[in-house]
C-alpha positions in Angstrom: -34.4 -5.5 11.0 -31.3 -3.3 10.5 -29.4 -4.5 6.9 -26.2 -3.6 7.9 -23.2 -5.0 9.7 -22.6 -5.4 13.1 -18.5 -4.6 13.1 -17.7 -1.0 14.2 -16.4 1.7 12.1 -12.8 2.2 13.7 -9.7 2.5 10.7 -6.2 2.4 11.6 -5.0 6.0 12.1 -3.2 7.1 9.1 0.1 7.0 10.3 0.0 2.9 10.6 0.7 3.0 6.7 4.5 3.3 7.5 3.9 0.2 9.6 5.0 -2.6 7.5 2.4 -4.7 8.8 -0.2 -2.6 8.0 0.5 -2.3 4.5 0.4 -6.4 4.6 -3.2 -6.1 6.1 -4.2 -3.8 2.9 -2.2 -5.7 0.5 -3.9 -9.2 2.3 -7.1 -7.2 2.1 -6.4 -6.5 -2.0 -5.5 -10.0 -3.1 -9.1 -11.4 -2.3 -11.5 -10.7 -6.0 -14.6 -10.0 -4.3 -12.9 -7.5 -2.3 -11.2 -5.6 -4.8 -14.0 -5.8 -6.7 -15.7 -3.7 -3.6 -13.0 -1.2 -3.6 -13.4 -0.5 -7.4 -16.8 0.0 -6.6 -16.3 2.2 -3.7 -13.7 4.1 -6.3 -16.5 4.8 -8.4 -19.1 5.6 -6.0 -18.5 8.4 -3.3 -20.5 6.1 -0.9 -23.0 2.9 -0.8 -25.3 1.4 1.5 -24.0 -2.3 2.0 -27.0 -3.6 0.6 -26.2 -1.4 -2.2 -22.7 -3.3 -2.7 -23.7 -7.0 -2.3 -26.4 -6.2 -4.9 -24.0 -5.2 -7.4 -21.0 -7.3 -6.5 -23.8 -10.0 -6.4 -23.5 -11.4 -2.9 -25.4 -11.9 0.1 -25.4 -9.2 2.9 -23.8 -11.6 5.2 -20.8 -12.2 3.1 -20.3 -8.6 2.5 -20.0 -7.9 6.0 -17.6 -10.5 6.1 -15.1 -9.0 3.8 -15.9 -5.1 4.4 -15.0 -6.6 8.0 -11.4 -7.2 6.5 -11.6 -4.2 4.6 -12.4 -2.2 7.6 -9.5 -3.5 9.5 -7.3 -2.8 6.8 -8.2 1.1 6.7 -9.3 0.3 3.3 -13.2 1.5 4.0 -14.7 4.2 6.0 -18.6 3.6 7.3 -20.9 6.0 8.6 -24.3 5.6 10.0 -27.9 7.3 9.3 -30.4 5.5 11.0 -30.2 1.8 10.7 -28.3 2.1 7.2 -24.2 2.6 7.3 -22.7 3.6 4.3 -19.3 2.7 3.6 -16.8 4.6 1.4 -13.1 4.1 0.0 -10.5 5.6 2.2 -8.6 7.0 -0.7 -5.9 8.4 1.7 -4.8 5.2 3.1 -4.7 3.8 -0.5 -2.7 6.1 -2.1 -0.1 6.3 0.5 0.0 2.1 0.6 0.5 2.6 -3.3 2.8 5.1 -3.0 4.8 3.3 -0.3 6.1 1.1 -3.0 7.8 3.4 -5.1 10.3 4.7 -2.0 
């Protein structure tokens, strides 16, 4: 039985951070605690296993793919997979330029 999500791994392109929208989705994305809590996580970890995150955010599988489904969407995570496994990682880029959008 595979332990990962079913939600494909497709980010916005980069250049959707000047879209105002789009920085709504990753602000949206932000203001939830379990999910920040998964992007400080992924910030301290170069990659997990999403079994690896709901173990140490302490939350079922299912509900993690729930929110790395939002997160996802947002741009906020990348996710590769090996095997049955995908391993999801911050997408520092988009981040930083959401950040730094603010300060213009």
């Amino acid at each position: 039985m595979p332990e990962d999500c079913d939600h494909l791994s497709i980010a916005p392109p980069i250049d959707a951070i000047d879209n105002i929208e789009q920085r709504a989705k990753i602000f949206s994305a932000l203001s939830d605690p379990t999910r920040l809590r998964i992007v400080e996580l992924l910030a301290e970890n170069e990659e997990m296993s999403g079994s690896e995150i709901a173990a140490q955010v302490g939350i079922s599988l299912a509900l993690f793919c729930h929110h790395s489904r939002t997160l996802l969407e947002a741009g906020l995570i990348r996710v590769r997979k090996e095997g049955q496994t995908k391993y999801n990682a911050l997408n520092q880029e988009i981040l930083n330029r959401c950040l730094a959008s603010l300060k213009a």
